[in-house]
C-alpha positions as CSV (number, residue, x, y, z in Angstrom):
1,X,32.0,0.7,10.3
2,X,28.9,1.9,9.5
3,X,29.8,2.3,5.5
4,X,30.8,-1.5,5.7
5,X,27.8,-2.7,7.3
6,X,25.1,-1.5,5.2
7,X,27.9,-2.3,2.2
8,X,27.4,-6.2,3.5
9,X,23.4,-5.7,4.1
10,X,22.8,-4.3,0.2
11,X,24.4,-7.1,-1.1
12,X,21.8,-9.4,-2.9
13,X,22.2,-13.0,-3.0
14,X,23.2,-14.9,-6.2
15,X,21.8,-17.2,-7.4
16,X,18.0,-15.6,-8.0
17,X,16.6,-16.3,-4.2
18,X,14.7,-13.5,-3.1
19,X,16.5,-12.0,0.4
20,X,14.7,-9.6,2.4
21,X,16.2,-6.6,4.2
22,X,15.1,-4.7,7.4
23,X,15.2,-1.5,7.4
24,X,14.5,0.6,11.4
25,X,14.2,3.7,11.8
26,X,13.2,5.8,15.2
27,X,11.1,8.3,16.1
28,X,12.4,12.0,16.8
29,X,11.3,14.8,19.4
30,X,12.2,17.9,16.7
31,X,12.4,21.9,17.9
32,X,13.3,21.3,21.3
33,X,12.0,24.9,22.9
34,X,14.2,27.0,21.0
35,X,15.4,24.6,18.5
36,X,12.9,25.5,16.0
37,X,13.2,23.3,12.5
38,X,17.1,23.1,13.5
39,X,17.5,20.4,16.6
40,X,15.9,17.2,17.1
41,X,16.8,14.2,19.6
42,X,16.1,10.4,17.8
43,X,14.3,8.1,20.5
44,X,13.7,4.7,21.3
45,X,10.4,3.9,19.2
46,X,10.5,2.5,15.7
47,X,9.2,2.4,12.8
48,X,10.3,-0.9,10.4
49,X,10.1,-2.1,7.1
50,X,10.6,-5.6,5.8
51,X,11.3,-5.4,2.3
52,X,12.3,-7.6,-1.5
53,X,12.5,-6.9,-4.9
54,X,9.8,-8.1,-6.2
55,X,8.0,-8.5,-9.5
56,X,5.1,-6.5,-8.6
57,X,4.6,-4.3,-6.0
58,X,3.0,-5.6,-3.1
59,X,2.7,-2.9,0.2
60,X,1.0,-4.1,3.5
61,X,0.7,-1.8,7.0
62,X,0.7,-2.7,10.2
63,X,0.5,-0.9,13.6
64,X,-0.2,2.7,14.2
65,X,-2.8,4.4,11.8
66,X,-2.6,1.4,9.4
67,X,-5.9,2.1,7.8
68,X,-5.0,5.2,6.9
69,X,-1.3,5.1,4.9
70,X,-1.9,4.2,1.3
71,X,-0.7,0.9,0.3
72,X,-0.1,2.1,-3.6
73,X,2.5,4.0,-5.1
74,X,1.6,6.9,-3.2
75,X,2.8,5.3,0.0
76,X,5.8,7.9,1.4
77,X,8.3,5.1,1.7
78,X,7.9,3.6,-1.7
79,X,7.2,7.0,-3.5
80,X,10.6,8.3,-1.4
81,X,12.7,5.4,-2.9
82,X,11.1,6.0,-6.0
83,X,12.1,9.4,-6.6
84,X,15.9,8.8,-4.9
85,X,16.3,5.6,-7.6
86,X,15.0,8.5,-10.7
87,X,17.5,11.2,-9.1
88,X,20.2,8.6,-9.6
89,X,18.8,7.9,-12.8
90,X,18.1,4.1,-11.9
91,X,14.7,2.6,-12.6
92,X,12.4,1.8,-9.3
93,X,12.2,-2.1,-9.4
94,X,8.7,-3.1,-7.4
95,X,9.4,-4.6,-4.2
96,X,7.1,-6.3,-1.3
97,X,7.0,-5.0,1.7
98,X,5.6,-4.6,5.1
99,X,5.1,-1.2,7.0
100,X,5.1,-1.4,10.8
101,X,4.1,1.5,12.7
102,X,5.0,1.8,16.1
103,X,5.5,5.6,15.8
104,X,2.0,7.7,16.1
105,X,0.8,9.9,13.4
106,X,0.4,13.7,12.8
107,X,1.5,13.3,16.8
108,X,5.3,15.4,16.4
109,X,7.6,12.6,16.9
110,X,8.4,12.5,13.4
111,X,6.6,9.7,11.6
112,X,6.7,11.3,7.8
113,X,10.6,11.1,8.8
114,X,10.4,7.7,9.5
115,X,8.8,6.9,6.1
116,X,11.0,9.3,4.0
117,X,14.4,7.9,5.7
118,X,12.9,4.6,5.0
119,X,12.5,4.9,1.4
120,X,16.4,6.7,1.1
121,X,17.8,3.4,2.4
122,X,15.7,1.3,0.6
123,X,16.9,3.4,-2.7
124,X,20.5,2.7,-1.4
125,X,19.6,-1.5,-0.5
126,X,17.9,-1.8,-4.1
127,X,20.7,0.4,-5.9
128,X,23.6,-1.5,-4.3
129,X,25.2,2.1,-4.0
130,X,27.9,2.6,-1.2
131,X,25.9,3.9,2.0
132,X,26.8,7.8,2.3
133,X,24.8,9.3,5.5
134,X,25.8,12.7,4.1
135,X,24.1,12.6,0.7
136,X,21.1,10.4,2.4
137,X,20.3,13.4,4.8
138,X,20.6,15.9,1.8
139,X,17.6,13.6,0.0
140,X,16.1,13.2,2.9
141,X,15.9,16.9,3.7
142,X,14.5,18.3,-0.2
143,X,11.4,15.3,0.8
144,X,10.5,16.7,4.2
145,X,11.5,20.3,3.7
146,X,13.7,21.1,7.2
147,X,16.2,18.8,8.6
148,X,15.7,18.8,12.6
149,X,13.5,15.4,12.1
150,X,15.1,13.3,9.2
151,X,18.9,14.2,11.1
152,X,18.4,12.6,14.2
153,X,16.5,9.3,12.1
154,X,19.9,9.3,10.1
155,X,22.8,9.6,12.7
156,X,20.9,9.3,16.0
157,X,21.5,10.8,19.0
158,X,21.3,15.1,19.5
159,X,21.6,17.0,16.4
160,X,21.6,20.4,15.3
161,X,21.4,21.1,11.7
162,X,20.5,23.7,8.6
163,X,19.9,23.4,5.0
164,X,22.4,26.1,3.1
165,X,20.8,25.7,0.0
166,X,22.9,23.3,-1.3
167,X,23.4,20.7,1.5
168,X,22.6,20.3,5.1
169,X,25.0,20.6,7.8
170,X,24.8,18.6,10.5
171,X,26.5,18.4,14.0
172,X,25.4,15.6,16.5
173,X,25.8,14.3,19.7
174,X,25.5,10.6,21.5
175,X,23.4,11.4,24.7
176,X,24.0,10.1,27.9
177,X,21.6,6.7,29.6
178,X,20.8,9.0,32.7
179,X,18.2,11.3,31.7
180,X,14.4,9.8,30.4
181,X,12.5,12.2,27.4
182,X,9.4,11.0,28.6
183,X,6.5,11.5,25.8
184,X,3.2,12.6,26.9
185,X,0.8,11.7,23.8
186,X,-2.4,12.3,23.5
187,X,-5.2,10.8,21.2
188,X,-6.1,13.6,19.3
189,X,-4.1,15.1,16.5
190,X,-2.5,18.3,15.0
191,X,-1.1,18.5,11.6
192,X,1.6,20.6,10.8
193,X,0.3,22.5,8.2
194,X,-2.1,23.9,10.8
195,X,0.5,24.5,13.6
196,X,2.3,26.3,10.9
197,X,-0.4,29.0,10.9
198,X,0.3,30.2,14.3
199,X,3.9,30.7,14.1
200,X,4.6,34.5,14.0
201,X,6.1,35.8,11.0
202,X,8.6,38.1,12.9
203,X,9.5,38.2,15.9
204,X,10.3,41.7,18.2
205,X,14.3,41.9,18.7
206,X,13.4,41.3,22.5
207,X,12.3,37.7,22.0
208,X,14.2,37.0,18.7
209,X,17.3,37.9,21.5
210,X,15.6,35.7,24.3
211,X,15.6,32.5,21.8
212,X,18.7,33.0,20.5
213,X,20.1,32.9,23.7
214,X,18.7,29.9,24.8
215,X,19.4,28.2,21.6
216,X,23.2,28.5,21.9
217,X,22.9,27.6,25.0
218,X,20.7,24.7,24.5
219,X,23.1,23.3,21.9
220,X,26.3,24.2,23.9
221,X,25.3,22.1,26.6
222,X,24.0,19.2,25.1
223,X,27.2,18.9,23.0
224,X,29.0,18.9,26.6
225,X,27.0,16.0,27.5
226,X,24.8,17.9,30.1
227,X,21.4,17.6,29.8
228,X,20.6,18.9,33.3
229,X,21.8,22.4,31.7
230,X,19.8,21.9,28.7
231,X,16.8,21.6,30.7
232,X,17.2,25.5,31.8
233,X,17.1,26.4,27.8
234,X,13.6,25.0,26.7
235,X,11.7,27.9,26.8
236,X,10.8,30.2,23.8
237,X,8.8,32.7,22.5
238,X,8.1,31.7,18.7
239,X,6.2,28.6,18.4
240,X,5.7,27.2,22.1
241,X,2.9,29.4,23.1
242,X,1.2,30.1,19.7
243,X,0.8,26.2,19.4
244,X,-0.1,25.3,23.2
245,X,-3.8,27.1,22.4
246,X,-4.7,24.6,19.6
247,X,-3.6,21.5,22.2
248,X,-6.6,20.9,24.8
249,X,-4.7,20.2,28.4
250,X,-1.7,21.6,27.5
251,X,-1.1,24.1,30.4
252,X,-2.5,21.4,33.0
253,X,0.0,18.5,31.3
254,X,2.6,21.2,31.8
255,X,2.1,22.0,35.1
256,X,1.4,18.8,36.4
257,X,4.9,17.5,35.1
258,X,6.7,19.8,36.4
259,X,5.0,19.2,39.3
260,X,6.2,15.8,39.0
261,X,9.4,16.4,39.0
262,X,10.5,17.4,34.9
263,X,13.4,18.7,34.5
264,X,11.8,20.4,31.4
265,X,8.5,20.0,29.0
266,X,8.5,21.1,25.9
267,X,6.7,20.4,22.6
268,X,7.8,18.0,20.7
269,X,8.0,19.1,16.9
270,X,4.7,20.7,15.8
271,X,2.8,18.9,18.7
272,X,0.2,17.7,20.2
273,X,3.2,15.5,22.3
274,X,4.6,16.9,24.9
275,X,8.0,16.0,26.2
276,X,9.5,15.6,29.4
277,X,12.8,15.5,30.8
278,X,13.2,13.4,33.8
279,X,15.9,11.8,35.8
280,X,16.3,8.0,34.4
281,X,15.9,6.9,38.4
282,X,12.6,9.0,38.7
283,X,11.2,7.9,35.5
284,X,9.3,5.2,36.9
285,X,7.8,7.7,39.5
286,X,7.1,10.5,37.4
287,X,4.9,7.8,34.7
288,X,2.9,7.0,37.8
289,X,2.3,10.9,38.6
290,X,1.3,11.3,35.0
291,X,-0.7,8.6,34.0
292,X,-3.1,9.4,37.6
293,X,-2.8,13.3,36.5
294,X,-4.3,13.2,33.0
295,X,-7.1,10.9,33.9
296,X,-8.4,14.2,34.9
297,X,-8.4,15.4,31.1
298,X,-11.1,15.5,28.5
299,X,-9.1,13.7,26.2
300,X,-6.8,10.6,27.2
301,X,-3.0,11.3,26.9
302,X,-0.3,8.3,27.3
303,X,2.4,8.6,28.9
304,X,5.4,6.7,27.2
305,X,9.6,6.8,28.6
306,X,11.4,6.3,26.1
307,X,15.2,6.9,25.9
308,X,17.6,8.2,23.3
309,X,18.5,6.4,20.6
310,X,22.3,6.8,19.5
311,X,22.3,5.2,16.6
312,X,20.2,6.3,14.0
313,X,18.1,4.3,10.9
314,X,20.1,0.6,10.0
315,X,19.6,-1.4,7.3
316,X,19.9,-5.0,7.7
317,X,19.7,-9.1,6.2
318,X,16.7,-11.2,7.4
């Protein structure tokens, strides 16, 4: 079904009018405790892009961190569909389009996914090539360099995946309405080149057998639908607590959701988010909690339910 519809959506019109395509894709919470650069969760916040071929190219951004995202050829969607159009040995035609960011930068909820699963399915609108999810996520993993962000923006949903040097393996999972990931932001930034750095080169067999553990278990019981089990996996010992030292508030955010009522916090990819699990029913509850909680904190954080999004990047008419 899916095949079909994007099929109908990269069909131009004849007759020379210009048709314009949407392209949506949502943020992700990547890692996951143990999950590191293999599991990821897509959520309800999106990123779009309006979009024609077009004489000449013509990029505007709107929306989060708009100042700052080039509006040239080095913008990550267009220079994404670039390279996908050369690696099918197609030309780039220029296209218009508009960038809207609802997805915060450098913040771990994967907005450099967003862009770089954007420009595959624009390669794949402009190219009038049959839609193959497969070969998108094995472009989209060589751009970003891991797959536990650009999976879940492809096929929505849970997902646990690996690159085996030739092409990236993917299992995923629709998640249930009952449980909230709850995304603590806050208004400073960490890139994740710099969060990188802290992540021990080896680990002692003690913890390397502590995350493992968890990990199988994580993914076990998210693939059985139960996230309540999941919750008990989130802990680890390789990238958590290196990475809650460069994150101002991040023990007092912690505590104070649990606190709350969180199933489980985590970091969300490299950070500075945080990420809650809470009951859908508490949700509303545990926002209140949270939003009077960090008012405490040097820096403002907001506090954003959000719910998982099933269905992954789309491509559509206008």
């Amino acid at each position: 079904m899916q095949r079909k519809k994007l099929q109908r959506c990269c069909s131009f019109f004849l007759g020379g009018r210009k048709h314009m395509y949407r392209i949506t894709v949502p943020a992700s919470s990547a890692n996951m405790g143990p999950g590191f650069d293999s599991m990821g969760v897509a959520l309800t916040l999106y990123n779009t892009i309006d979009f024609a071929p077009a004489k000449e190219l013509s990029i505007r951004v709107e929306g989060e961190c708009a100042e700052r995202i080039p509006t040239t050829e080095r913008n990550l969607v267009y220079a994404t569909y670039r390279r996908t159009m050369e690696g099918w040995g197609r030309k780039a035609v220029p296209v218009t389009m508009v960038q809207h960011n609802a997805v915060p930068s450098t913040r771990g909820l994967g907005s450099s996914s967003t862009a770089i699963v954007g420009g595959v399915l624009m390669a794949y609108a402009i190219s009038g090539r049959n839609y193959d999810r497969q070969e998108a996520l094995n472009i989209a993993t060589r751009e970003e360099g891991h797959p536990d962000n650009v999976a879940p923006a492809i096929w929505g949903g849970f997902t646990v995946s690996f690159f085996d040097g030739v092409d990236t393996r993917c299992i995923r999972k629709d998640v249930g309405e009952e449980t909230a990931f709850v995304a603590m932001i806050p208004e400073f930034e960490l890139s994740t080149r710099r969060a990188r750095e802290v992540v021990p080169k080896e680990l002692s067999r003690a913890d390397a057998v502590f995350n493992h553990s968890r990990t199988g278990y994580l993914a076990a019981a998210m693939m059985m639908g139960d996230v309540k089990a999941a919750a008990a996996a989130m802990d680890d010992r390789m990238h958590q607590h290196q990475r809650s030292a460069l994150i101002p508030g991040y023990h007092e955010v912690e505590r104070a959701a649990k606190a709350a009522g969180a199933m489980a916090v985590y970091l969300s990819g490299a950070g500075p988010t945080m990420m809650a699990l809470v009951g859908k029913a508490e949700a509303d509850g545990f926002v209140k909690a949270m939003e009077e909680a960090v008012k405490q904190l040097e820096h403002r954080w907001e506090i954003k339910p959000l719910m998982v999004c099933n269905t992954g990047a789309t491509l559509e008419n206008m």
